[in-house]
C-alpha positions in Angstrom: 46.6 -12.1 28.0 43.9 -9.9 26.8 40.1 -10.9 26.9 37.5 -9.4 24.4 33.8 -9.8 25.5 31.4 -9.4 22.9 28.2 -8.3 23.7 24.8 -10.7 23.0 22.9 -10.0 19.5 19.6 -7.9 20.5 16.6 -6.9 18.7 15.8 -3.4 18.2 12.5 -2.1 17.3 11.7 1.2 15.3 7.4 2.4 14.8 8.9 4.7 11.9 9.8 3.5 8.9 12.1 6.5 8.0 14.2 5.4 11.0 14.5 2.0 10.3 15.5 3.3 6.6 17.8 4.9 8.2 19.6 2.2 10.0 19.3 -0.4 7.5 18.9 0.8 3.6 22.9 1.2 3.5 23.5 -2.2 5.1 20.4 -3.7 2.7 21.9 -1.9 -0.1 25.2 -4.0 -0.1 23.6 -7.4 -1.2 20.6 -5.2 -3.3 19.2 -8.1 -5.1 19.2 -10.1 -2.3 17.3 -7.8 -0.5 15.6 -6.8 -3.7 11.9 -7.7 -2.1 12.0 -5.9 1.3 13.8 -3.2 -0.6 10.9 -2.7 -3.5 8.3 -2.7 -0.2 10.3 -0.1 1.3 9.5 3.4 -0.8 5.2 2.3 0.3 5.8 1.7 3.5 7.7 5.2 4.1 5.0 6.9 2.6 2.4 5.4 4.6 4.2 5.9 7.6 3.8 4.0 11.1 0.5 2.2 11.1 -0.5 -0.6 13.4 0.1 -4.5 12.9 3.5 -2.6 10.8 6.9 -3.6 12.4 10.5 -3.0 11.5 13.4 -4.3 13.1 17.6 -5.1 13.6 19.5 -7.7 15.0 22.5 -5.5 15.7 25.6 -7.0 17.7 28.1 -4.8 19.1 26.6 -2.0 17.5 27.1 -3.9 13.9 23.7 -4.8 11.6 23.7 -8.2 11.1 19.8 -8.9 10.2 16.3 -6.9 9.8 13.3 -7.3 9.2 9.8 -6.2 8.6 6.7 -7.5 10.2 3.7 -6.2 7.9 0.1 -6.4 9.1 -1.4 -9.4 6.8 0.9 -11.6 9.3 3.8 -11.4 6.5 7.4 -11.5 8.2 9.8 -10.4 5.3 13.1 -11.2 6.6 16.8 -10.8 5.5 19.8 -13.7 5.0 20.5 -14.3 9.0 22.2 -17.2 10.7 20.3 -19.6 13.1 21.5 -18.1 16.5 20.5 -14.7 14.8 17.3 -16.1 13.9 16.8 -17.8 17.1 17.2 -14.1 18.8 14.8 -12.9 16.1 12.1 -15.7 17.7 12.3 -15.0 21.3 11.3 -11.1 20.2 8.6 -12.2 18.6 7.2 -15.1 20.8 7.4 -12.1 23.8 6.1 -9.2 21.3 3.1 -11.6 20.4 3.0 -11.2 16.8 0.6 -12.9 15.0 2.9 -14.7 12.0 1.0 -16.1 9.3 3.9 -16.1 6.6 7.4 -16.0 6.4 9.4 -14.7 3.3 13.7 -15.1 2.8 16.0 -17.2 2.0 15.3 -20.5 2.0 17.1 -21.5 5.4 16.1 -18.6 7.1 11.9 -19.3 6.2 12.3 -23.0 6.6 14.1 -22.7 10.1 12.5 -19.9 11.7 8.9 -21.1 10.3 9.7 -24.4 11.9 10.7 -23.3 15.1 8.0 -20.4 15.4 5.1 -23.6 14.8 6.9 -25.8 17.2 6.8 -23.0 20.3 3.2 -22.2 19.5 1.7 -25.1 18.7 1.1 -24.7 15.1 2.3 -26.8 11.7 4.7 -25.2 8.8 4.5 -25.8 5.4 7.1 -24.3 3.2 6.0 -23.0 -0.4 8.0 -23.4 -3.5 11.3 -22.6 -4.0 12.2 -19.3 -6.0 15.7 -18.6 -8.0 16.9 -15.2 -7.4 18.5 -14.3 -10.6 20.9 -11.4 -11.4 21.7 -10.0 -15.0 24.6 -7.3 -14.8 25.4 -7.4 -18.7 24.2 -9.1 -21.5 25.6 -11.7 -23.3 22.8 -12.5 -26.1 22.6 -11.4 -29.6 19.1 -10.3 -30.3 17.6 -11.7 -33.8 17.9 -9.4 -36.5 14.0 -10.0 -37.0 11.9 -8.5 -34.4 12.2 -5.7 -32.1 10.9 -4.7 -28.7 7.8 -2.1 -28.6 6.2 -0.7 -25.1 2.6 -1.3 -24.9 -0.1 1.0 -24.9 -3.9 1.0 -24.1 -4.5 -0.2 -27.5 -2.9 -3.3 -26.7 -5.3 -3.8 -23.0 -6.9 -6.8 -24.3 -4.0 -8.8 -25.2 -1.9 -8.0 -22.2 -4.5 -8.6 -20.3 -5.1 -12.0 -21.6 -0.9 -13.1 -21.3 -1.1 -11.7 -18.3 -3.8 -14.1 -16.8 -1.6 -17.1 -18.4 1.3 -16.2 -16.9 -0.5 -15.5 -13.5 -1.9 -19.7 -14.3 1.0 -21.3 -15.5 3.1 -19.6 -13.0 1.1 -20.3 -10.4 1.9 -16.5 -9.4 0.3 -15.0 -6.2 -1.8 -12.3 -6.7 -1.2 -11.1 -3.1 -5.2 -9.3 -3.1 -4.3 -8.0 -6.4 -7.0 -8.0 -9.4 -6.1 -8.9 -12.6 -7.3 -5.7 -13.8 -5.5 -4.1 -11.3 -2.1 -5.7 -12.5 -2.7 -5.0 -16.0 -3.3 -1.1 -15.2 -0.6 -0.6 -13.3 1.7 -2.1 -15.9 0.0 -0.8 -18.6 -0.1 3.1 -17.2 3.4 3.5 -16.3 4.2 2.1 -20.0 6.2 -0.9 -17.3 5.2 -3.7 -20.1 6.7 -4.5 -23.1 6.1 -6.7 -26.3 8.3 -8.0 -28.8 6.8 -8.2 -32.3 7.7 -10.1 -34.9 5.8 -8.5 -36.6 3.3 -9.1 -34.7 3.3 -9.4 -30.8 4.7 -12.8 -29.6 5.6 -12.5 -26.4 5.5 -10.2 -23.5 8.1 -9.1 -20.3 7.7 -6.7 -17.9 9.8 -4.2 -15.8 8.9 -3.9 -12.4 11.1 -1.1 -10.2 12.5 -2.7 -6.7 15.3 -0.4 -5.5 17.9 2.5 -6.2 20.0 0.2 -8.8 18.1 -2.7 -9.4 14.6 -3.2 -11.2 12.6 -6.8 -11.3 12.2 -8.3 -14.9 8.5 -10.1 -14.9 5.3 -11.0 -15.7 7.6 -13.2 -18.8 5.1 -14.9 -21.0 5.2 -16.6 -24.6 1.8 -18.1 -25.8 1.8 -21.9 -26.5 1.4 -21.6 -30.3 4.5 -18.8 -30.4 7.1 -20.6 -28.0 9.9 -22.5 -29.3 11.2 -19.8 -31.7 13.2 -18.1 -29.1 10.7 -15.2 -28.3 10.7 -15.1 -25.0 14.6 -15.0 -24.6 14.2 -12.2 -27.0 12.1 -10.1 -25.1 14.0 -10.6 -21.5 17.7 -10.1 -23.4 15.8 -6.8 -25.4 14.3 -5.3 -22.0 17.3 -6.1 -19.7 19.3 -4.5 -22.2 17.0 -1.3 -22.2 17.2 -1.4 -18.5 20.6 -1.6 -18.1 21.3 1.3 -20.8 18.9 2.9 -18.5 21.3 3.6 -16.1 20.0 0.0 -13.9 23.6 -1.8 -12.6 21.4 -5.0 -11.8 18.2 -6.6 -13.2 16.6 -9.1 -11.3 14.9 -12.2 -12.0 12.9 -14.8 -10.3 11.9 -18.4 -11.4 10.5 -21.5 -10.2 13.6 -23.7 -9.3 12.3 -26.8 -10.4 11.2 -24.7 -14.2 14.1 -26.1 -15.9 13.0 -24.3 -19.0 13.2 -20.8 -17.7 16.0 -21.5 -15.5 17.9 -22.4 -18.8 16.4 -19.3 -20.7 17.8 -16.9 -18.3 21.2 -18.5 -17.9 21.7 -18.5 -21.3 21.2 -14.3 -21.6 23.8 -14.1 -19.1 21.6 -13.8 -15.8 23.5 -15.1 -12.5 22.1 -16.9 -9.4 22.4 -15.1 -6.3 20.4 -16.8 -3.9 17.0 -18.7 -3.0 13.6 -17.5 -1.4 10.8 -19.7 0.1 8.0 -18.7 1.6 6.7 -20.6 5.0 2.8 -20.9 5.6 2.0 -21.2 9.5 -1.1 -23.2 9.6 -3.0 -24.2 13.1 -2.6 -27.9 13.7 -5.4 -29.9 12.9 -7.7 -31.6 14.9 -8.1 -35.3 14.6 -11.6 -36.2 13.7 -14.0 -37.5 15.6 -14.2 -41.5 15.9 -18.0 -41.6 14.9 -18.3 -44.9 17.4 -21.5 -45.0 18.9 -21.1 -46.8 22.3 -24.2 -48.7 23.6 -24.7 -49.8 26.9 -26.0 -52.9 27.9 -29.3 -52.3 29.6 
């Protein structure tokens, strides 16, 4: 009879983000848009280099990468897909590193249980945020209207992406993450990143956002109220994720509100694909319970 003995999961920690790109962009590479978040971080936070509050990490077993990580200095903990005895291996590392979590991004087991568990041992509540729809679109299935095409835009047209872009940043309920609005339209305008489609005129507006070697995000979707219901902004997303994929792009990625039935249904229909879900965990200090406001009087 032969016995195999496998070895307990561990943590292992690396200061230099080139090492832990190293280790893990191969293994993070095999489920891309999965990992299309910590991946899109990734090219930054090489060329920044070690800094404190910045932490990668593995779970290896047996010498086999099974998780990872990155702990970035806001309190963010960006985290991979992970099972619960890897993620309870992932806790006792931090509890004993003392790092101070504020947030907790992944899939939506991984966030809920690990934000959960990291409140309970440190005497803190967790409230999970709202549900996000990782979509992928490997090939396109939609015929694009024969009137209308798709345009990039140009500093000419600042004023009006600047104003779909602060709609779509409201009705999205997007997080700006410190970001301006100004900021966000520069740096989607300068690259030549956003796009309109124009029938003749502009009626809606998509954006592509790079995230890794194969894969690029498409965002920052947005129809005005008096334009939608003509198809528009399923025009725009099939027109760009075409262009991205004759690009040389094997994936484009989408995310959506789960509960947005609407958009859910638009990206379905242009041949987009779930992969997975993301949630984000808050970790908020327990409150304290007020104070009674009796005022005792003694007899005299």
């Amino acid at each position: 009879m032969y016995f195999v003995q496998f070895n307990a999961p561990r943590v292992v920690d690396y200061t230099d983000p080139r090492a832990f790109d190293r280790r893990a962009s191969r293994w993070l590479f095999m489920r891309e848009g999965e990992n299309s978040y910590l991946l899109g971080l990734m090219p930054d936070l090489i060329a920044a280099g070690p800094k404190p509050g910045l932490n990668f990490f593995t779970v290896e077993e047996d010498n086999a990468l099974v998780a990872a990580g990155v702990g970035l200095p806001d309190g963010t903990l960006c985290m991979t897909w992970a099972t619960h005895d890897f993620l309870d291996v992932v806790l006792e590392h931090i509890l004993k590193a003392q790092w101070p979590v504020r947030n907790i991004h992944g899939p939506g087991h991984v966030a809920g249980y690990l934000g959960r568990m990291y409140a309970q041992r440190t005497g803190q509540s967790a409230r999970l945020g709202r549900a996000e729809r990782v979509y992928q679109l490997a090939r396109n299935y939609y015929a694009l209207p024969s009137q209308g095409h798709l345009e990039v835009a140009t500093p000419v047209d600042r004023p009006l992406v600047r104003e779909w872009v602060e709609g779509f940043v409201q009705e999205a309920a997007y997080e700006m993450e410190g970001h301006t609005l100004d900021g966000i339209v520069e740096a989607l305008i300068g690259p030549r990143l956003v796009y309109l489609w124009k029938s003749p005129r502009p009626v809606a507006m998509a954006a592509w956002i790079p995230s890794s070697r194969w894969g690029a995000n498409i965002n920052f979707v947005y129809t005005p109220p008096e334009f939608r219901g003509q198809g528009y902004g399923k025009a725009v997303s099939a027109a760009l994720g075409a262009q991205m994929l004759a690009s040389g792009l094997r994936y484009c990625f989408i995310l959506t509100d789960v509960d947005d039935t609407r958009t859910n249904a638009l990206y379905q229909s242009i041949g987009a694909r779930t992969l997975c879900e993301f949630t984000r965990c808050t970790i908020l200090p327990l409150e304290r319970p007020p104070a009674s406001g009796l005022n005792i009087v003694r007899p005299a």
